[in-house]
TILUM-466847 format. One record per residue (C-alpha): residue number from 0; residue in one letter; x, y, z. Coordinates in pm, whole numbers. Example, Ala and Ser with C-alpha at 12.3 -4.5 7.8 and 13.67 -1.06 7.14 Angstrom:
2
(0,"A",(1230,-450,780))
(1,"S",(1367,-106,714))
END
This chain:
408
(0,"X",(3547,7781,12719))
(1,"X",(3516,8179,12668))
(2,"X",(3286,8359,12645))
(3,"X",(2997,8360,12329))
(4,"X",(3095,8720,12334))
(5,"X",(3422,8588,12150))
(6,"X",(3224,8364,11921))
(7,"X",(3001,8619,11786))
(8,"X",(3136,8940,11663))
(9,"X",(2972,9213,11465))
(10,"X",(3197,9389,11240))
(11,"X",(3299,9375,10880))
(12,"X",(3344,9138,10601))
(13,"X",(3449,8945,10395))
(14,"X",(3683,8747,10623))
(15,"X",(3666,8774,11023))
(16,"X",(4054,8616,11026))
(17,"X",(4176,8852,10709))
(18,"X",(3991,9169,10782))
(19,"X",(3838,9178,11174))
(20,"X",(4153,9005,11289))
(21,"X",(4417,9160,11167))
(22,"X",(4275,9533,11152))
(23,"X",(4217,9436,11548))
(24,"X",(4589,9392,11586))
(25,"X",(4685,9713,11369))
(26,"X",(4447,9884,11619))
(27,"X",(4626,9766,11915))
(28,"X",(5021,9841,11728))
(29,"X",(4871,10197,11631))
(30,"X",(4830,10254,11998))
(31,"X",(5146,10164,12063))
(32,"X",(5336,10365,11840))
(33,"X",(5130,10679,11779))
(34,"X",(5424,10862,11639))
(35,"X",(5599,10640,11408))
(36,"X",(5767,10743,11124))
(37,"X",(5667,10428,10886))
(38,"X",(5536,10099,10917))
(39,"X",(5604,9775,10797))
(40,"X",(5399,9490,10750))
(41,"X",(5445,9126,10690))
(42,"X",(5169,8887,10620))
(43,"X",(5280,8504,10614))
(44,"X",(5110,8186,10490))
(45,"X",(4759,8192,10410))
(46,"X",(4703,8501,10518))
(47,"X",(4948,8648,10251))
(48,"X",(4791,8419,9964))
(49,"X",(4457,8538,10007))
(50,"X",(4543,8837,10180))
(51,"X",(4491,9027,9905))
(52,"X",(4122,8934,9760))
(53,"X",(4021,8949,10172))
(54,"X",(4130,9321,10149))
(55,"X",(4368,9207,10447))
(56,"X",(4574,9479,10296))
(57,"X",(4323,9755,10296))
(58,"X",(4195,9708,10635))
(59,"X",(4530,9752,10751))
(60,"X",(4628,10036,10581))
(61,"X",(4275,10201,10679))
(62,"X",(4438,10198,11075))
(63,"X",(4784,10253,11011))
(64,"X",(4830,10531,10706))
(65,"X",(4679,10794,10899))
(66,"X",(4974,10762,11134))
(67,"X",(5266,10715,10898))
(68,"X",(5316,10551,10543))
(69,"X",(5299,10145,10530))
(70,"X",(5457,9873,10367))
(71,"X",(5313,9567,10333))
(72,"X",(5544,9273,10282))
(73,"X",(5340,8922,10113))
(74,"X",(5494,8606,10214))
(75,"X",(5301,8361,10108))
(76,"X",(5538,8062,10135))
(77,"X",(5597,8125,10467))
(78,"X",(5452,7953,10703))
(79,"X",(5502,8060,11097))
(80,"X",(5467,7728,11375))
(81,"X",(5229,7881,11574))
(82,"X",(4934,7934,11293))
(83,"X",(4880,7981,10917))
(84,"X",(4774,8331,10965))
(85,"X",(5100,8486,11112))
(86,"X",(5199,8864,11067))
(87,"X",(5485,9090,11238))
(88,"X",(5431,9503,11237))
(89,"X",(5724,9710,11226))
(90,"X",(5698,10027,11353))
(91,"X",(5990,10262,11263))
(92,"X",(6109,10583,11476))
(93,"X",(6160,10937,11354))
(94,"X",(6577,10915,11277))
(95,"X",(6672,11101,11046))
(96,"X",(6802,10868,10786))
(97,"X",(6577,10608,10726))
(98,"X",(6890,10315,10729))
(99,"X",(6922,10425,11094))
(100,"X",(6575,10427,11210))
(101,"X",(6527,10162,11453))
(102,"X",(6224,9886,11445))
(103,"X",(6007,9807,11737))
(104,"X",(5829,9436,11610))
(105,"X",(5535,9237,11713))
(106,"X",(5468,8923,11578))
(107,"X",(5088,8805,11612))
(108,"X",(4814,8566,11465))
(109,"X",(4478,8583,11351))
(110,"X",(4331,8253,11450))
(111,"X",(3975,8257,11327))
(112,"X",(3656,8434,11418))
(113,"X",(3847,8758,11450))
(114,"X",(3990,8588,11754))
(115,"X",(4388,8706,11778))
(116,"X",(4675,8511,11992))
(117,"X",(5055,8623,12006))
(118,"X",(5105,8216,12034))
(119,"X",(5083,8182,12407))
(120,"X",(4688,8112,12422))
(121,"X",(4739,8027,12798))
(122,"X",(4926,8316,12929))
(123,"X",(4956,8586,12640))
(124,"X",(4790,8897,12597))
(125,"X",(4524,8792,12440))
(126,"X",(4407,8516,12684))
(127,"X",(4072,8597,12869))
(128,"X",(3889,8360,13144))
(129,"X",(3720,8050,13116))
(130,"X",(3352,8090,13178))
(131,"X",(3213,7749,13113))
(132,"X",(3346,7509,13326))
(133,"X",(3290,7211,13100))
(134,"X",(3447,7183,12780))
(135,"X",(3247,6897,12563))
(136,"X",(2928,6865,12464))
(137,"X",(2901,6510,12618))
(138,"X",(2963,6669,12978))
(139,"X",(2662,6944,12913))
(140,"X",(2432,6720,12780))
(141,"X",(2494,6510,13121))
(142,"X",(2420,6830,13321))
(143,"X",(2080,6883,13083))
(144,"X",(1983,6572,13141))
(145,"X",(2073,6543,13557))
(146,"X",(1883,6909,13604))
(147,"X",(1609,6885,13324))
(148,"X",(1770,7178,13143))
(149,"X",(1880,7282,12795))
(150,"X",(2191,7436,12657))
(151,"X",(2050,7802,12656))
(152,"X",(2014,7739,13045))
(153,"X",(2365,7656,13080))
(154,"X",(2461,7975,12937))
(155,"X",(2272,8166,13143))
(156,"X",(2448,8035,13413))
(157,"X",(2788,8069,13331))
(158,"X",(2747,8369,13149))
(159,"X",(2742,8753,13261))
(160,"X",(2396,8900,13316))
(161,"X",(2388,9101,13031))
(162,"X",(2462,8822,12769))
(163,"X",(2120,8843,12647))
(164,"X",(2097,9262,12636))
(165,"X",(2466,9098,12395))
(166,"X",(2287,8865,12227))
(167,"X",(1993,9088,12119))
(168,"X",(2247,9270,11969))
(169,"X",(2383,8992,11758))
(170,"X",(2027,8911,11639))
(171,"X",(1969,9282,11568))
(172,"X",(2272,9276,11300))
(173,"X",(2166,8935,11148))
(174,"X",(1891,9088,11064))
(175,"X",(1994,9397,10940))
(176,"X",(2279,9221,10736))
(177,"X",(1977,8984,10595))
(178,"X",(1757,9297,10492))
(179,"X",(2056,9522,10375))
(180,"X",(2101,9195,10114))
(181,"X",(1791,9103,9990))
(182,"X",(1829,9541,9889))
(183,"X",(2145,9579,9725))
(184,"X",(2203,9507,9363))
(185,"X",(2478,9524,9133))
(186,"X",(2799,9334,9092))
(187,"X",(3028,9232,9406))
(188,"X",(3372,9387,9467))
(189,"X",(3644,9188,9250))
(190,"X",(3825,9044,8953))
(191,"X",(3533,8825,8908))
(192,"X",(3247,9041,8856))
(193,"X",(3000,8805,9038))
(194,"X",(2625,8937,9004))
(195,"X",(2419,8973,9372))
(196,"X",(2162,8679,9369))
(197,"X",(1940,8732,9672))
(198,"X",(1723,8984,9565))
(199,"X",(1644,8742,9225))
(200,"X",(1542,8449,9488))
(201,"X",(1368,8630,9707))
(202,"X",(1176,8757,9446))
(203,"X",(1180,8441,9235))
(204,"X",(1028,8224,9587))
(205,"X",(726,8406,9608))
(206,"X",(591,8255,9329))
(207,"X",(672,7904,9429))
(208,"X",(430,7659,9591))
(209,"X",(513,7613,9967))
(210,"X",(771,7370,9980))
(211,"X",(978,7516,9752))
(212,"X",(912,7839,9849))
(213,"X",(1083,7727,10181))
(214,"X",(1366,7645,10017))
(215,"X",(1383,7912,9803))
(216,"X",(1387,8180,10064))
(217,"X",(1626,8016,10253))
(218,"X",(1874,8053,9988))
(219,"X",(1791,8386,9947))
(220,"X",(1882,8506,10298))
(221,"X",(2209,8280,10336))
(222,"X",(2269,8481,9969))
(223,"X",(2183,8839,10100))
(224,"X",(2408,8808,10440))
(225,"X",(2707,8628,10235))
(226,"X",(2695,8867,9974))
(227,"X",(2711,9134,10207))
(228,"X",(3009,8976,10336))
(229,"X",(3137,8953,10058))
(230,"X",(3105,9356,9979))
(231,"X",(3297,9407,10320))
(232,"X",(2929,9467,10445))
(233,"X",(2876,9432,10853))
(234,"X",(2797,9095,10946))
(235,"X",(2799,8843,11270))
(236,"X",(3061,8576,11270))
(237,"X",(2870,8297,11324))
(238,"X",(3099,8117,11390))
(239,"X",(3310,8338,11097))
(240,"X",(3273,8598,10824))
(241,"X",(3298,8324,10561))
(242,"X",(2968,8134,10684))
(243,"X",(2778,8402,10816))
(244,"X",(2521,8295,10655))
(245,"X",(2416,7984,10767))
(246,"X",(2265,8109,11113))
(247,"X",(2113,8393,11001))
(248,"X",(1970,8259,10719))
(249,"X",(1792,7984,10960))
(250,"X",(1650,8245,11230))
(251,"X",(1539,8524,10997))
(252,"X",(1334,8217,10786))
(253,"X",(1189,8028,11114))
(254,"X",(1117,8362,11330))
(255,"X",(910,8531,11011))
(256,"X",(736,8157,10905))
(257,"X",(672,8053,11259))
(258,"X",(639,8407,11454))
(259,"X",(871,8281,11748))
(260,"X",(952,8582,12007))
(261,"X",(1233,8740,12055))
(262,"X",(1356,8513,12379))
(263,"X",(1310,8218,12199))
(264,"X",(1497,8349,11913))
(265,"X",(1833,8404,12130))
(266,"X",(1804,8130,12344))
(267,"X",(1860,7943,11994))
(268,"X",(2136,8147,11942))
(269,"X",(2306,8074,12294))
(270,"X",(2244,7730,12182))
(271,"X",(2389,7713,11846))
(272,"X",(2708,7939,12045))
(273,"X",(2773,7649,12257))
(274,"X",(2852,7400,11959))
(275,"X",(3048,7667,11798))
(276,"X",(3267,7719,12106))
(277,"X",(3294,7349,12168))
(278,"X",(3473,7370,11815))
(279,"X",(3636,7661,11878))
(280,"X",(3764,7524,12196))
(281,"X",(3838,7165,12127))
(282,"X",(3914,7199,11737))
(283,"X",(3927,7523,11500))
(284,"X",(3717,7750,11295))
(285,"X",(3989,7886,11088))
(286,"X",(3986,7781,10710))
(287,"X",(4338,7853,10699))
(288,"X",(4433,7564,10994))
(289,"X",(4155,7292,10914))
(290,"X",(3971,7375,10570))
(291,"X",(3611,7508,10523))
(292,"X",(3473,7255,10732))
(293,"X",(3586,7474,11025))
(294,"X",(3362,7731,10904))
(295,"X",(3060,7629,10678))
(296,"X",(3050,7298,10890))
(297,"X",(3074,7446,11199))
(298,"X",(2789,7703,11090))
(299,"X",(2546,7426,10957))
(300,"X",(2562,7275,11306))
(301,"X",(2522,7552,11475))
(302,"X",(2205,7614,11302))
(303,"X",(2084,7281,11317))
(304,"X",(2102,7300,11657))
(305,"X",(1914,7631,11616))
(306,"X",(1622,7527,11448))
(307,"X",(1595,7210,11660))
(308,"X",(1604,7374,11953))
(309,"X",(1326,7620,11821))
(310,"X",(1090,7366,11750))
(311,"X",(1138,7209,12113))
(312,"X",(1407,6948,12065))
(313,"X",(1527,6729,12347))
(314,"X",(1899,6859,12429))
(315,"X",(1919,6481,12275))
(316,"X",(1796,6552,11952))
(317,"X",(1978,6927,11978))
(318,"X",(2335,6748,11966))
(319,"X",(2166,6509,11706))
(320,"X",(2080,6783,11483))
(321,"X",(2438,6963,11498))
(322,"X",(2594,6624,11495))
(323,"X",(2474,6587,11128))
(324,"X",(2508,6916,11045))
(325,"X",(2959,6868,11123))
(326,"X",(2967,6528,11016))
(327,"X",(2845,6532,10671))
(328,"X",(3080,6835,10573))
(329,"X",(3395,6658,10746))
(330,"X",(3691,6705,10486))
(331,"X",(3557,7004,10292))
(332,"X",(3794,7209,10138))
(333,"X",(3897,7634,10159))
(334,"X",(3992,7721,9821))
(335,"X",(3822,8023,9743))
(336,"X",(3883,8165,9378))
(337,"X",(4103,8423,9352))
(338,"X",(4138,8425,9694))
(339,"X",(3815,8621,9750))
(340,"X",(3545,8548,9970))
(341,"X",(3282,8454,9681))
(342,"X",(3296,8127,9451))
(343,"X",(3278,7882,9646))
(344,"X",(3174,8042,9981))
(345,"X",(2865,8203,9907))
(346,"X",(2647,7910,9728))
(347,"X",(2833,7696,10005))
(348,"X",(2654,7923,10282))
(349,"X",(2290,7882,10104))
(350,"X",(2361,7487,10080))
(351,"X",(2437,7463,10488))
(352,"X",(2164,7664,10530))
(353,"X",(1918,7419,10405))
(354,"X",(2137,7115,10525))
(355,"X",(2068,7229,10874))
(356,"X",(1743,7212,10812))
(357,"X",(1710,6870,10684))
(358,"X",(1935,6782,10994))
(359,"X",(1696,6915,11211))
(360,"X",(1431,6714,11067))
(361,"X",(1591,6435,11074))
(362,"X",(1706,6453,11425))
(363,"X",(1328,6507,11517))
(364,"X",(1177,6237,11355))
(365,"X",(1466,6015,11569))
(366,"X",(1448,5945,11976))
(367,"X",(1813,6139,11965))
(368,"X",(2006,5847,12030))
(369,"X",(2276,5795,11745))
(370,"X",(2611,5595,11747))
(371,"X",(2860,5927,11670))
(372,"X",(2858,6186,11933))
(373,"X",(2922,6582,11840))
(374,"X",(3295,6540,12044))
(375,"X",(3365,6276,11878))
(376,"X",(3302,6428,11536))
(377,"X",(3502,6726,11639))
(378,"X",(3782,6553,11683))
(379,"X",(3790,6384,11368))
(380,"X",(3745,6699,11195))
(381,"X",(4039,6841,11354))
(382,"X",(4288,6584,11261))
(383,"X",(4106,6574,10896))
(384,"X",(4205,6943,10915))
(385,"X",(4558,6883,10976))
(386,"X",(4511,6564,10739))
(387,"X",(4460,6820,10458))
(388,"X",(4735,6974,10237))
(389,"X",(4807,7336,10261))
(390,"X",(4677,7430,9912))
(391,"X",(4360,7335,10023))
(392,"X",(4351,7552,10325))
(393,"X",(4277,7919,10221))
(394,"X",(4594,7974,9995))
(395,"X",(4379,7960,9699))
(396,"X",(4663,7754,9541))
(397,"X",(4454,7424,9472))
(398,"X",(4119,7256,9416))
(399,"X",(3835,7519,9283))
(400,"X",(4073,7841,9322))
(401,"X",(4345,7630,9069))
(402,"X",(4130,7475,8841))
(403,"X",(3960,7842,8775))
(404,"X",(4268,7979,8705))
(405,"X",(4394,7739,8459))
(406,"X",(4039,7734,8266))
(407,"X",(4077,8170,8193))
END
């Protein structure tokens, strides 16, 4: 597995494949071609169909126009082998006559998490070392267990020594992208006009007895990070932009009820890292390949795992916990209304939020021992992911995004 640098990446919303991803690879083709005359690019698949409501377009454009004028191309029924999210960049010389100007292409994909592959992940550009030497959670837990460790120990040791000077920066932005929500008012970017809601919950919690005050501000800090998303706000991918949420919401709540430090506070987040890069590894966090339960699943394990781990969970229990949390979203659909990052992604990040908490709590009252394993749940997810039709992946063609459309 990579590096948890890979997993977590600050930058900007509202999609880490549709905006981080592929203004990453306009980056790396504006270096490359510093004095073009033009550009042309071509988005395919699901990255064309929702391309447009994930600003795909506009975070393109923000790298490439100051070189030279672009073209984007939308090919939505296009579908390249490698990946749903395929695009090619032309870059075009300075000829004279435009009919003779001659094209130098690159054809790349954004795979999820902001993570990009030219479709040779062994031996392209993109490829980068393997840093954990085991690759399922079944084979760490057997290391916790043989050397009386847990999973934020494991990282230590197969990470770099600054990982946690890294991490501290992850937490630093959750935070900040929490805060900067529960703060901003007003109506989110889009045809739908879609009123912030965190600041109303936060508000509205207070005056709740305890245990639904719990609940309540829980839903208001998945609300205020998603909606920030959603605005094209910085956030963490965690394991994405579209649930980048869940995590955050889980920490921020926990370390302000339960005044945990700092170092307790990342080693949760090393731990919830390793489940998301045992997905990312063995599976996929793209909507756009296996559905939202790539992302909003993924991200309710993770915290689960989290929260258990913060309140001393065996590294039984842990995998219990984030077990739950992937399991009981396997099949879950990506079909975002008009193709933006709002309805249903944003109540679906305050849900996980408090589904990994119930997961948690349910994987504490247990002794951790359970009949599914967290591999084993993986895989099914990924062949559910493949199981599912297109129009359910990210094209906004069926399910919520369809049935919107034909109620206007």
């Amino acid at each position: 597995m990579k590096s948890l640098k890979e997993l977590y990446r600050i930058g900007k919303g509202p999609s880490s494949s549709h905006t981080i991803g592929p203004q990453k690879a306009a980056q790396l083709f504006a270096g490359e071609h510093p004095d073009a005359a033009a550009f042309e690019v071509t988005l395919y698949g699901s990255l064309a169909a929702t391309g447009k409501g994930h600003m795909t377009d506009i975070a393109i454009k923000e790298v490439l126009e100051p070189i030279a004028p672009v073209t984007i191309i939308w090919q939505p029924g296009i579908f390249l082998p490698f990946h749903p999210n395929g695009m090619k960049f032309k870059a075009m010389d300075k000829t004279k006559h435009p009919e003779e100007r001659n094209c130098d292409g690159w054809t790349v994909y954004s795979i999820g998490g902001g993570a990009l592959s030219d479709g040779s992940p062994e031996t392209g550009r993109f490829s980068s070392p393997e840093i954990y030497g085991m690759n399922t959670l079944s084979k760490i837990l057997a290391w916790c267990d043989k050397y009386g460790k847990s999973y934020w120990e494991y990282v230590e040791e197969c990470e770099e020594s600054d990982i946690w000077d890294y991490l501290s920066e992850v937490w630093r932005a959750m935070k900040e992208s929490v805060e900067r929500g529960l703060n901003h008012e007003g109506v989110l970017p889009g045809p739908l006009n879609l009123p912030r809601k965190a600041p109303i919950y936060y508000v509205k919690a207070s005056g709740y007895k305890q245990t639904l005050q719990t609940r309540g501000l829980v839903y208001a800090y998945a609300l205020a990070v998603s909606e920030e998303n959603a605005s094209g706000g910085t956030v963490v991918t965690a394991p994405t932009c579209g649930s980048s949420g869940v995590l955050p919401a889980i920490l921020y709540h926990l370390g302000k009820g339960h005044n945990f430090s700092e170092i307790r506070i990342l080693h949760a987040i090393a731990t919830a890292g390793i489940f998301g890069n045992i997905v990312k590894q063995n599976a996929s966090i793209s909507g756009a390949e296996v559905g939202c339960q790539g992302e909003v699943g993924v991200a309710c394990a993770m915290a689960a795992a989290a929260a258990n781990q913060l309140f001393g969970g065996s590294p039984s229990q842990i995998e219990y916990a984030a077990e739950m949390g992937l399991e009981h979203h396997l099949g879950m659909t990506c079909d975002p209304v008009c193709g933006l990052v709002q309805i249903p992604c944003i109540e679906r990040n305050a849900f996980a939020a408090t589904r990994a908490l119930d997961a948690n709590l349910y994987a504490a009252f247990s002794d951790g021992r359970h009949r599914v394993s967290f591999d084993h749940v993986v895989k099914v997810m990924k062949q559910t992911g493949h199981d599912i039709p297109s129009l359910y992946k990210e094209t906004a063609t069926g399910g919520l995004a369809k049935e919107y459309e034909e109620d206007k």
